[in-house]
Backbone bond lengths (Angstrom), bond angles and torsions (degrees), N, CA, C in turn:
res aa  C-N    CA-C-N  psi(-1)  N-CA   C-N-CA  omega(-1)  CA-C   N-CA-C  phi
1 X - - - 1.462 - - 1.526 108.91 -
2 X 1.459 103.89 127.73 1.627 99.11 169.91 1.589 113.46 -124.27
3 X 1.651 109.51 130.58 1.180 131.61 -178.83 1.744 106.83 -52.15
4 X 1.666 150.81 105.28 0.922 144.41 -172.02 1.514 115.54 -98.88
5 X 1.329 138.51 142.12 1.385 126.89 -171.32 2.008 78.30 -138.69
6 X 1.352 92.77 118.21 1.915 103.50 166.72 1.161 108.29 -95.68
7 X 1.350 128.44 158.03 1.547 130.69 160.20 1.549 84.09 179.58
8 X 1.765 94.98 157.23 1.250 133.75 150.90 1.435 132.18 -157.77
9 X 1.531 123.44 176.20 1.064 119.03 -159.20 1.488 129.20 71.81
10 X 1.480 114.75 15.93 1.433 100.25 174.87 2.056 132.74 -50.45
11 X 0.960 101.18 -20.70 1.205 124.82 -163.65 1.840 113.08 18.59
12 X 1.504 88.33 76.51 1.991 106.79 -169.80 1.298 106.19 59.51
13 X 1.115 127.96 20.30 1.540 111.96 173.55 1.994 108.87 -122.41
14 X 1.241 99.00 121.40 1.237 118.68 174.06 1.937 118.69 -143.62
15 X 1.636 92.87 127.64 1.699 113.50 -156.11 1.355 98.40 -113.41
16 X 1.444 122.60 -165.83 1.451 125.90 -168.56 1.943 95.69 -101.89
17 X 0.891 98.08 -22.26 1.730 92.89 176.65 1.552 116.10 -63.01
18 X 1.417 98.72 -50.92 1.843 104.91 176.59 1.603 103.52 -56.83
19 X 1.255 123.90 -38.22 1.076 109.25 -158.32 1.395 100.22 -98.15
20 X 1.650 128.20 3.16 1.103 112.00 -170.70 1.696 100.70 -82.51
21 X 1.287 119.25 -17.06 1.776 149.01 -145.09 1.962 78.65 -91.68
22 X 1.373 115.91 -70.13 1.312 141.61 -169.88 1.697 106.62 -40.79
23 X 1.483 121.26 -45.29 1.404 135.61 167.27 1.388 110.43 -58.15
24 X 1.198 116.21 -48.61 1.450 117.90 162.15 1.562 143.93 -64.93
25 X 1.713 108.07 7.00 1.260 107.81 -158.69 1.435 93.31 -134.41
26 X 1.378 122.24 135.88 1.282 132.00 171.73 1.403 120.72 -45.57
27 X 1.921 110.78 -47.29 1.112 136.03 -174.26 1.263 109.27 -135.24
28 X 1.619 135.04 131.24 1.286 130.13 129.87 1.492 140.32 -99.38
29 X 1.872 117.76 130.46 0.792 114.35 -170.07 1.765 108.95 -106.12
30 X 1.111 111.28 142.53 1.676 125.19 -169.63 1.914 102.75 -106.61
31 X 1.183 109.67 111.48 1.399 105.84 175.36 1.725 112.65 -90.15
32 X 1.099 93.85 21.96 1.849 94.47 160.04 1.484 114.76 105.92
33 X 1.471 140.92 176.67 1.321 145.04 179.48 1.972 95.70 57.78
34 X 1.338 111.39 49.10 1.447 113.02 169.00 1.401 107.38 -64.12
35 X 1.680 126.59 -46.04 1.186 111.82 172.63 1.289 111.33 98.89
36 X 1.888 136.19 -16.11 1.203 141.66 176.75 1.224 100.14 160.79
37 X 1.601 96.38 128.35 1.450 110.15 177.68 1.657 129.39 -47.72
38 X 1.002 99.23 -23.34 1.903 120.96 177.64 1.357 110.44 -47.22
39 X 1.586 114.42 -43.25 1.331 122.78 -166.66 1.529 103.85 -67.38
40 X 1.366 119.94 -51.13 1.324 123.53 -174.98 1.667 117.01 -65.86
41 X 1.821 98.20 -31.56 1.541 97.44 -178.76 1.432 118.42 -59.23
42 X 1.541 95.26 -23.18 2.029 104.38 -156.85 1.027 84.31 -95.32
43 X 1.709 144.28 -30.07 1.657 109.90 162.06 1.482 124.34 -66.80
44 X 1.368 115.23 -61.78 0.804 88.46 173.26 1.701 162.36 -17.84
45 X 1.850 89.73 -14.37 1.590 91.85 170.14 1.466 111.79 -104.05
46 X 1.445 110.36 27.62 1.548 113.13 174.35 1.763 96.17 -109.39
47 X 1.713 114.95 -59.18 1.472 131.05 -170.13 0.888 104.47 -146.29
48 X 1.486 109.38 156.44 1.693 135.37 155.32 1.426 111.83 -35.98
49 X 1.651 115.32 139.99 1.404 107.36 -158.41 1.328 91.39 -142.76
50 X 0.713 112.50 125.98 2.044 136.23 172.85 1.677 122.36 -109.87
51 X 0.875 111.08 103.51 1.603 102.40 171.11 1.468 97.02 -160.39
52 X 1.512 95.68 -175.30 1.900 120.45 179.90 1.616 101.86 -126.39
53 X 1.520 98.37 163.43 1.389 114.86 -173.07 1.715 93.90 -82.99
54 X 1.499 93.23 160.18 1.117 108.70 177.82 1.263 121.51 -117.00
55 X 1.620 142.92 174.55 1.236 153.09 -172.84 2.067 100.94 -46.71
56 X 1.554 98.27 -68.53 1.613 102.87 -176.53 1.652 105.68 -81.24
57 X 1.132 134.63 8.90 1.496 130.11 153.32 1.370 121.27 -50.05
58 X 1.345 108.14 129.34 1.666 102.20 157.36 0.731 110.89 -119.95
59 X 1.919 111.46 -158.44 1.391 128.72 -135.60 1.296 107.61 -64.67
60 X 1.617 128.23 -48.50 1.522 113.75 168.20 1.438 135.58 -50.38
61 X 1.333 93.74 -28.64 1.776 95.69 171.96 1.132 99.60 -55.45
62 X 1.528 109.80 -80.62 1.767 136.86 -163.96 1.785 98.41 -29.86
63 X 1.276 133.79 -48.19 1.061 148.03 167.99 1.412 112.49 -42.16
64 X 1.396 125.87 -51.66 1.224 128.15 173.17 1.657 136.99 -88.99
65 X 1.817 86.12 -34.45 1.640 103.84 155.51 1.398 133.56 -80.35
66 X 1.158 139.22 169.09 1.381 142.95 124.02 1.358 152.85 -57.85
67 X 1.171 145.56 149.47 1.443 115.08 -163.66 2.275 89.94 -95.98
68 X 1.193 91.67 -17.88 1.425 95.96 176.02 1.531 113.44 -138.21
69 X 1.151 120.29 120.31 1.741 111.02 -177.62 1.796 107.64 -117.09
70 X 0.801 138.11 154.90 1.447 136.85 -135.76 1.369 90.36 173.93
71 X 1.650 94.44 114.42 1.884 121.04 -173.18 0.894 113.70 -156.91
72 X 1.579 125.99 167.16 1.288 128.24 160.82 1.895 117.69 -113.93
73 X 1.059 93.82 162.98 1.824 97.19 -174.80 1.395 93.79 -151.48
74 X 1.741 119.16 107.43 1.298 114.40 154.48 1.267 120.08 74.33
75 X 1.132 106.29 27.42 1.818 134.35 -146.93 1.347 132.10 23.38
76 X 1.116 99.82 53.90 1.732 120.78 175.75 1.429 104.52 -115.86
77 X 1.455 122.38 117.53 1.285 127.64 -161.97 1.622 90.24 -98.10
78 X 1.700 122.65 129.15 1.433 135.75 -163.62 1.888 79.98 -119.02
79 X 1.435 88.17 156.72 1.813 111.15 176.66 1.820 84.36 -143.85
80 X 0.774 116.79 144.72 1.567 137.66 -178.10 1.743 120.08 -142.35
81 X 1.539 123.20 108.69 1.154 97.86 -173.75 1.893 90.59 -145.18
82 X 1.154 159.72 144.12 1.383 147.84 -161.74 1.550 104.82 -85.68
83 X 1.654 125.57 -34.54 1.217 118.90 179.06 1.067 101.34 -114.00
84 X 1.861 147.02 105.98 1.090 136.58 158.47 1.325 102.32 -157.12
85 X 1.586 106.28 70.77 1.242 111.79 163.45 1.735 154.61 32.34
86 X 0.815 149.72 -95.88 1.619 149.76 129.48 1.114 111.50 -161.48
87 X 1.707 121.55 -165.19 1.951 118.70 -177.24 1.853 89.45 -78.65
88 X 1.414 84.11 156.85 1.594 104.56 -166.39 1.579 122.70 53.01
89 X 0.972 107.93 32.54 1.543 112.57 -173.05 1.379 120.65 169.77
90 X 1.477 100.60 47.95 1.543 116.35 172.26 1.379 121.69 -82.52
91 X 1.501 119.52 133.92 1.489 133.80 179.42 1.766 98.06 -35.09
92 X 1.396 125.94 143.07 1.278 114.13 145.38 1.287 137.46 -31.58
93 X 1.473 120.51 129.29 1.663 109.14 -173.27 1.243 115.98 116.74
94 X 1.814 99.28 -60.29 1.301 122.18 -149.84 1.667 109.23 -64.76
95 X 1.479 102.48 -40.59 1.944 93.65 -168.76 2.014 112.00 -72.09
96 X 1.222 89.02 -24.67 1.439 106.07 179.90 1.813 98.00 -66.55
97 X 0.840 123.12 -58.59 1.359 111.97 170.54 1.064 127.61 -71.90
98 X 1.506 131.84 -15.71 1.188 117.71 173.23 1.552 99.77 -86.89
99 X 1.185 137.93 -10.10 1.456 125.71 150.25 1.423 139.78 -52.93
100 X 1.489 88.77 -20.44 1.699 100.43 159.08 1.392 123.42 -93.47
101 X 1.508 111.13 -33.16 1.581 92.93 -166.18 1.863 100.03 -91.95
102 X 1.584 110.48 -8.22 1.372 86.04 171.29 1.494 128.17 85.36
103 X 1.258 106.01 7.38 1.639 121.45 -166.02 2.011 115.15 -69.21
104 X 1.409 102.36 133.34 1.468 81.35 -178.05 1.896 101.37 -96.34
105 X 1.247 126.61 16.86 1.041 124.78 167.41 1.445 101.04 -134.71
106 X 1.448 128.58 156.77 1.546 140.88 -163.12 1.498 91.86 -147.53
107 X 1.532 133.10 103.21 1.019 130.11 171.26 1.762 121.78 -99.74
108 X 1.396 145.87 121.72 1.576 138.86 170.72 1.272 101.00 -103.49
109 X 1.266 85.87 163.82 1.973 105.88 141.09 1.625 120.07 -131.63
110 X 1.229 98.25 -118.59 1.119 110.33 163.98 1.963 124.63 56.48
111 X 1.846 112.98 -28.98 1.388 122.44 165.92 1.532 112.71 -72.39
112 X 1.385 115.94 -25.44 1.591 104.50 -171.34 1.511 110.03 75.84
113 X 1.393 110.49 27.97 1.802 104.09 -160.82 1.487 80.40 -135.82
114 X 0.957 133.84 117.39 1.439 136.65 123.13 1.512 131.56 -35.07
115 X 1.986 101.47 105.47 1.830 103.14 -170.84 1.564 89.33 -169.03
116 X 1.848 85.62 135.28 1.444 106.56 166.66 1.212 101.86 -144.60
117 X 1.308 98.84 123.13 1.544 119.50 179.32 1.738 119.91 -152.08
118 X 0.920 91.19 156.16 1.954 109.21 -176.66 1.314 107.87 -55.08
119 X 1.129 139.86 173.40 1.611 149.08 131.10 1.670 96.17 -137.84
120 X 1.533 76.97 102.08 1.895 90.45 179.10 1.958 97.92 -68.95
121 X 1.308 139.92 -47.70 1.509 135.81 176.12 1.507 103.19 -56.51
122 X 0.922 144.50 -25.85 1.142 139.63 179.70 1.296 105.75 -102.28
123 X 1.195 151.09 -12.85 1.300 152.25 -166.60 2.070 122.16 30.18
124 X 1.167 85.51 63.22 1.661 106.75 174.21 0.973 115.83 -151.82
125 X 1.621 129.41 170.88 1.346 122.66 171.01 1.574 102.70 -124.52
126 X 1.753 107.33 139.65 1.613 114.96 178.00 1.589 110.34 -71.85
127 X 0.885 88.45 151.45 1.995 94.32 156.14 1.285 108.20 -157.77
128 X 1.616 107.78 126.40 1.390 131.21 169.12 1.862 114.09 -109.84
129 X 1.538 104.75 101.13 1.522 104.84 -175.69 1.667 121.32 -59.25
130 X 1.632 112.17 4.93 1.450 108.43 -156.05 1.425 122.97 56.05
131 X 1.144 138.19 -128.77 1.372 126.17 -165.30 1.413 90.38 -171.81
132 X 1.893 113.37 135.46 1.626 138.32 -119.47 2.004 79.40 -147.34
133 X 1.647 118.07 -26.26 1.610 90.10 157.01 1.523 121.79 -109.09
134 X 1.350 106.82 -127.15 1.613 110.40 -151.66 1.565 104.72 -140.29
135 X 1.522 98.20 15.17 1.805 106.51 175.53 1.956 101.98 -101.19
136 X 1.130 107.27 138.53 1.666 99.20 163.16 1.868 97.28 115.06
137 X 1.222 91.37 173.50 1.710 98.88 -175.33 1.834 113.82 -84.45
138 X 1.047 113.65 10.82 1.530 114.37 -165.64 1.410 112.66 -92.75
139 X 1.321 128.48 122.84 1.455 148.70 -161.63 1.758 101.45 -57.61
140 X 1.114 95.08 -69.18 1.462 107.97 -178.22 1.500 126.01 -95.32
141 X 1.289 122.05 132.56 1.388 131.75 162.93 1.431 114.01 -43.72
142 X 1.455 137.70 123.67 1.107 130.53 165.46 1.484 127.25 -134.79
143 X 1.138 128.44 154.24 1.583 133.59 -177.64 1.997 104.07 -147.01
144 X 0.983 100.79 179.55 1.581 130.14 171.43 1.468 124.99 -147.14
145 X 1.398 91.76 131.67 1.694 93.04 -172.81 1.472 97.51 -140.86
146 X 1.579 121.73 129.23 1.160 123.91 -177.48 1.888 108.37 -147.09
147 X 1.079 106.89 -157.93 1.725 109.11 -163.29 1.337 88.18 -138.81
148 X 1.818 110.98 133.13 1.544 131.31 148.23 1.193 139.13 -65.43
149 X 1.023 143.75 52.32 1.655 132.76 -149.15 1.102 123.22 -134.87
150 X 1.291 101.96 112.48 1.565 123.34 -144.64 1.313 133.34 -9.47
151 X 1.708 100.13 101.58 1.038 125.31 -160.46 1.377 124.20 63.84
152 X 0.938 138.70 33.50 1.910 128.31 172.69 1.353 104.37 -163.96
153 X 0.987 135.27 170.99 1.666 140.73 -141.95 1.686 89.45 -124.04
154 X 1.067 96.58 144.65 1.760 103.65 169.31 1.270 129.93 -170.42
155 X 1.411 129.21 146.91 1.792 124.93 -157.87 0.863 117.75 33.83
156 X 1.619 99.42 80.61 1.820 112.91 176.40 1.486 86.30 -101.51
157 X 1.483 105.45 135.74 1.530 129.07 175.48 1.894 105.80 -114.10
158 X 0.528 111.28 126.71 1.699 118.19 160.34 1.567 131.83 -89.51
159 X 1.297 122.12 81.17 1.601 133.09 -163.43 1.085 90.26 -68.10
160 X 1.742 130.59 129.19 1.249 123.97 155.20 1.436 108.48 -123.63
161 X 1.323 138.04 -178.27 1.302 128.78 178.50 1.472 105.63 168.16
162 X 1.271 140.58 147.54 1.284 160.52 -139.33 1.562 108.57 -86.27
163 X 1.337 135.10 118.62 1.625 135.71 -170.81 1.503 105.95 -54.03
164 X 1.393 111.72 -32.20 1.811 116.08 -147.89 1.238 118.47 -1.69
């Protein structure tokens, strides 16, 4: 079983709350617009860190990220990409490839919207963490943190908490 901590959108900003979530998680995955490499370094000394670059990323990210990263955990095949929309309303590109890689999880960022939901035609489920900094129009701080275990998703929690 692996402990999962989601977020995206930091855009360089990382506080003691993310990281208190981050201590707790086997793995964190970043769905992109990190915003400065720092954020990922300073997890990394909690967990393993997976994510893709995002729209306002640069060249060091892009260097370290992917624009799509595509894994497995516990045999749950993950597709990760920062702009790719949700079911019925996938980024260009995006459904066409997720017909290839087959993923039973479809992870974004990039809306600032907090959503997890099914796509029964596609047979996976999305997750959009909302956005974990303090750039953008979104009221509340948000993340996702859930459990791997073998093969199927479980105790998904929704961290929310106030931008100030």
């Amino acid at each position: 079983m692996k402990k999962i901590l989601l977020l995206s959108d930091t855009h360089g900003y990382l506080d003691e709350e993310i990281l208190h979530y981050a201590k707790e998680a086997d793995e964190v995955w970043h769905a992109g617009d990190i915003g400065n490499i720092a954020v990922t370094d300073k997890l990394k000394e909690f967990a393993k860190v997976r994510g893709v670059f995002g729209n306002i990323d640069g060249t060091e990210i892009r260097l370290e990220f992917p624009e799509w990263n595509i894994f497995e955990v516990e045999g749950v095949k993950v597709a990760m990409k920062h702009i790719g929309g949700y079911p019925g309303r996938y980024a260009k590109g995006v459904r066409e490839r997720l017909k290839e890689i087959k993923p039973d999880l479809f992870i974004s960022g990039h809306s600032h919207i907090l959503k997890v939901m099914p796509d029964k035609k596609m047979n996976l489920i999305h997750m959009n963490p909302g956005a974990a900094g303090k750039s953008g129009f979104h009221k509340k701080r948000t993340m996702l943190m859930f459990d791997v275990d073998k093969d199927e998703l479980k105790n998904l929690r929704v961290i929310e908490w106030d931008r100030k």
